[in-house]
N, C-alpha and C positions, 0 to 999 in steps of 0.2 A: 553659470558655473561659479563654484565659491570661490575665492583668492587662495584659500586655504584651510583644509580640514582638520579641525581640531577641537579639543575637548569643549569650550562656548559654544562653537560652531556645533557641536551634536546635540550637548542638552538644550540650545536654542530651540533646537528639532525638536525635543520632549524627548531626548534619549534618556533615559534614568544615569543619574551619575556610577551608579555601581555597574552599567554595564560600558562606560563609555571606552576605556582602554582597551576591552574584548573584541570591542567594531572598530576600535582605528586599526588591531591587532590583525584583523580580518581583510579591511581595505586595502591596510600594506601587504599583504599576503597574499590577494586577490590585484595586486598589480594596480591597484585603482587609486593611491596617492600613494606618492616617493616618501621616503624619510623626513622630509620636511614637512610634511603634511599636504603638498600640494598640487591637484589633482593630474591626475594622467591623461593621456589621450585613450582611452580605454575609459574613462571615468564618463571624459565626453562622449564614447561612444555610447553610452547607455542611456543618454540623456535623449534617447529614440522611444516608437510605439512598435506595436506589432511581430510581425515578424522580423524585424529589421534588431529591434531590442534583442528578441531571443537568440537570431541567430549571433548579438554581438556578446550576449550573454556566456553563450554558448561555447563559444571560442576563449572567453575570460578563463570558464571553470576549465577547461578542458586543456589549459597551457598553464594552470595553476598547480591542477592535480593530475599532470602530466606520470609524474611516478604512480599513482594510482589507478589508472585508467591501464596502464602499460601492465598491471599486474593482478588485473581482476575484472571481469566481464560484470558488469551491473546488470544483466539479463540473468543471469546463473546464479553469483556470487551473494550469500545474503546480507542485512544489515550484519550480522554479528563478526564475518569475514571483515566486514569494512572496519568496525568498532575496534579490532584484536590489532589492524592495520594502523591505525590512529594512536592506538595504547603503544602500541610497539616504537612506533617510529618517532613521536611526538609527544605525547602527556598523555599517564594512565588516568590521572582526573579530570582533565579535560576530554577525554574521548569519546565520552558521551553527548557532548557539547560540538565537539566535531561534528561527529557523527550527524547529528540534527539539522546542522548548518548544511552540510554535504547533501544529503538526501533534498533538502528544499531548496536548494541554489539549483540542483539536478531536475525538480518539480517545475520551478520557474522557467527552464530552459529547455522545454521540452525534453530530456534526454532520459531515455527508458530503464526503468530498473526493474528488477525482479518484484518488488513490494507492487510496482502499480501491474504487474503483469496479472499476481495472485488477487488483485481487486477487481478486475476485471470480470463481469458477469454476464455470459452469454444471453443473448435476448431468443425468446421464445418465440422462433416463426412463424412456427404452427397459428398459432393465437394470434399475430397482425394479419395472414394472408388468407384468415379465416370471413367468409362472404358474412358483410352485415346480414341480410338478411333471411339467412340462413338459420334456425330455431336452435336454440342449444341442449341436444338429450345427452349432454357428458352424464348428469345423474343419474339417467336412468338407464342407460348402457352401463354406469358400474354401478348399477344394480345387481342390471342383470348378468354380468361377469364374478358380482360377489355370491350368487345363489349355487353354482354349483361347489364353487371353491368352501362354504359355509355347509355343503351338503357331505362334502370328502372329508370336511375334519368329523361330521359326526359319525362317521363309519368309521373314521379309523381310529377315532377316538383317543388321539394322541394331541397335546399340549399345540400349541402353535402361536406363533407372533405374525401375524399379517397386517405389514402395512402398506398402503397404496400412496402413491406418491407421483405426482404429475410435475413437467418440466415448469410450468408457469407459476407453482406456489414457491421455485426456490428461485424467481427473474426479482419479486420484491425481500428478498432477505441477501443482508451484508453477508460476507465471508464467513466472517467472525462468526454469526448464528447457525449455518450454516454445519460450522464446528461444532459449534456447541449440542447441537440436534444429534449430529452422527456420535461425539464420544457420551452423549446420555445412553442411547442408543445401544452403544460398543458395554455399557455398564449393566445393563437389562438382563444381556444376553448371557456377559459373566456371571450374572448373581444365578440364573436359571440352570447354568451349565453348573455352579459352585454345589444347587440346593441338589442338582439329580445325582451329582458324585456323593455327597454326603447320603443319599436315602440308600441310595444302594450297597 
């Protein structure tokens, strides 16, 4: 443990000098070195592995941003609740910089928030608990599922968007694409519905 945390003492670290003021700003805020610069017993508790770090991590954020925790559920509440919370109460320039800081001390510490809830992607059971050596006819069953449905549009001879979509082609794609597929998607259908109001 250092004698004393300070501006040497961080760019010794490779801190860049342009940010060093912001992480002692941070430390002190975080309880982890007194106004003198010199470190806490909270500083030393970090200087752990494991679970033992997290949980003392844990307890750090959680008695820092005690007024924020008391006034927003990080399971609910999104980044931009927390961002409007930081502008308001503390610096509208810095709140994005908060903000950052917040979410990843929250990452490091195990502590759940809405972002990693919405990352979360359910795994396809079907497809692990499926018997190796069991033959795979998924093609040729939607085959033969797509032959009638291919035989009803030409009867009724009306337009149609058909598409087939299995649980296992969205276990390998992020959130983000995810979205991106559904509002292409949501645009298709607008322009379809846009062309039949105009013809008519």
């Amino acid at each position: 443990m250092p004698a004393k945390v300070d501006a040497d003492l961080l760019v010794g670290y490779g801190i860049s000098k342009g940010n060093v003021f912001a992480l002692l700003s941070a430390l002190k805020f975080l309880n982890l070195i007194d106004d003198r610069g010199e470190p806490t017993s909270d500083f030393g508790s970090l200087q752990t592995m494991g679970k033992e770090f997290q949980d003392n991590l844990k307890r750090i954020i959680k008695t820092a941003y005690a007024e924020l925790f008391s006034r927003f559920d990080l399971t609910k509440d999104s980044r931009e609740h927390i961002r409007n919370y930081f502008a308001r109460n503390y610096s509208t320039s810095q709140a994005g910089k908060a903000t950052t800081l917040f979410y990843g001390l929250c990452s490091k510490a195990g502590i759940p928030t809405i972002e990693e809830k919405e990352l979360r992607i359910p795994k396809a059971r079907l497809v692990s608990e499926k018997p190796k050596d069991k033959i795979d006819t998924t093609g040729e069953e939607e085959q033969k599922e797509a032959e009638p449905r291919e035989k009803e549009r030409k009867v009724q001879g009306e337009p149609h968007i058909d598409i087939h979509i299995h649980s296992r082609d969205f276990t390998s794609m992020q959130p983000t694409q995810i979205q991106v597929f559904f509002n292409g998607l949501s645009k298709v259908v607008k322009r379809k519905e846009k062309s039949e109001e105009e013809e008519s």
